[in-house]
C-alpha positions, 0 to 999 in steps of 0.5 A: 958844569950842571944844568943849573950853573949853565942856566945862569951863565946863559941868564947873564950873558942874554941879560948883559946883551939885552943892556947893550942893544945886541941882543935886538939887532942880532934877533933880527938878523935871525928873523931876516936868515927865518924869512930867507930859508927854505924851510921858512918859504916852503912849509905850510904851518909853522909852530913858533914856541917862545916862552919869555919876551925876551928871546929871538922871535918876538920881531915874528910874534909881535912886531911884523905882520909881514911873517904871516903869510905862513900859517902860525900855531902857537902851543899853549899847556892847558890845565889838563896837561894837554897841549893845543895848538892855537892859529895865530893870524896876525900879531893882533891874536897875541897878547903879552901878560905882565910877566913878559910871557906871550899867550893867544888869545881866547878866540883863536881856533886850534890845528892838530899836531899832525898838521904842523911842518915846522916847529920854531923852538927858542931856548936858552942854549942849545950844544951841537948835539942839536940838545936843548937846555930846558929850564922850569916851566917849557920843561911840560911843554917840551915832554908834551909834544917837542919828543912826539911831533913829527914836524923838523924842529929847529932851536932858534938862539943867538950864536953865542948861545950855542955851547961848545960842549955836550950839555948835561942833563938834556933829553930834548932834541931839535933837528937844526940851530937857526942863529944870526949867522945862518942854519945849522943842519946835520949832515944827515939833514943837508936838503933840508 
């Protein structure tokens, strides 16, 4: 199956649990498995991507205060192409535009790539090959510093949400799969 007939098979499966109510109760359980993890408790800055407000971390961005006793960035694609990364102290330093689309707000103060631990990176699915589908427009986003970070980066989705086959044409890697039902790790990452 390509890219493009993948994307809207994921499309219709998150539109069709967002009509059901399970698409909430399971992005809590994976907020509830965010807070509990090590890698969660122990690093100091933690970089939380979501591009459409409807995936997994808004209950973290939006919704609950209590998340922040982390410090959080979030990458925001400039118009000259850089990415910066902008702490966010609250919910209050973000805000949602009309597309749904989450974005900080103009006064927050920006971290150096090198300073980030972790870097959360929901997505429309992702294989056991830790590969990530990349669709439109978090495709910039991810060349610009998803390959050059040095931070461990886990893929934030639903456990439905993992395809059981390799996917096509994906260039971007995460480092672990943070779903409902816990956190994938290669064997190679287990002390993580």
């Amino acid at each position: 199956m390509n890219k493009i007939k993948l994307t809207e098979l994921f499309f219709k499966m998150r539109k069709r649990l967002n009509e059901s109510g399970r698409f909430e109760i399971s992005s809590n359980k994976i907020a509830d498995q965010l807070e509990k993890s090590y890698f969660f408790n122990t690093s100091k800055v933690i970089c939380l991507y979501n591009h459409y407000s409807s995936v997994v971390l808004n209950k973290i961005l939006i919704n609950d205060a209590n998340y922040f006793r982390n410090s959080f960035v979030f990458p925001r694609l400039e118009d000259d192409d850089r990415v910066l990364f902008y702490h966010i102290s609250s919910p209050k330093d973000l805000i949602m535009d009309r597309f749904g689309v989450i974005d900080v707000v103009s006064d927050c103060f920006t971290i150096d790539i090198a300073e980030i631990d972790v870097i959360l990176v929901s997505g429309m699915a992702f294989d056991y090959d830790l590969r990530v589908l990349n669709i439109g427009d978090n495709d910039e986003l991810y060349k610009s510093f998803l390959n050059k970070a040095n931070a461990i980066k886990f893929g934030v989705c639903l456990d439905c949400q993992i395809y059981r086959k390799s996917l096509p044409e994906s260039e971007y890697r995460v480092d672990g799969l943070l779903t409902e039902e816990g956190i994938y790790l290669p064997v190679d990452m287990q002390e993580v």
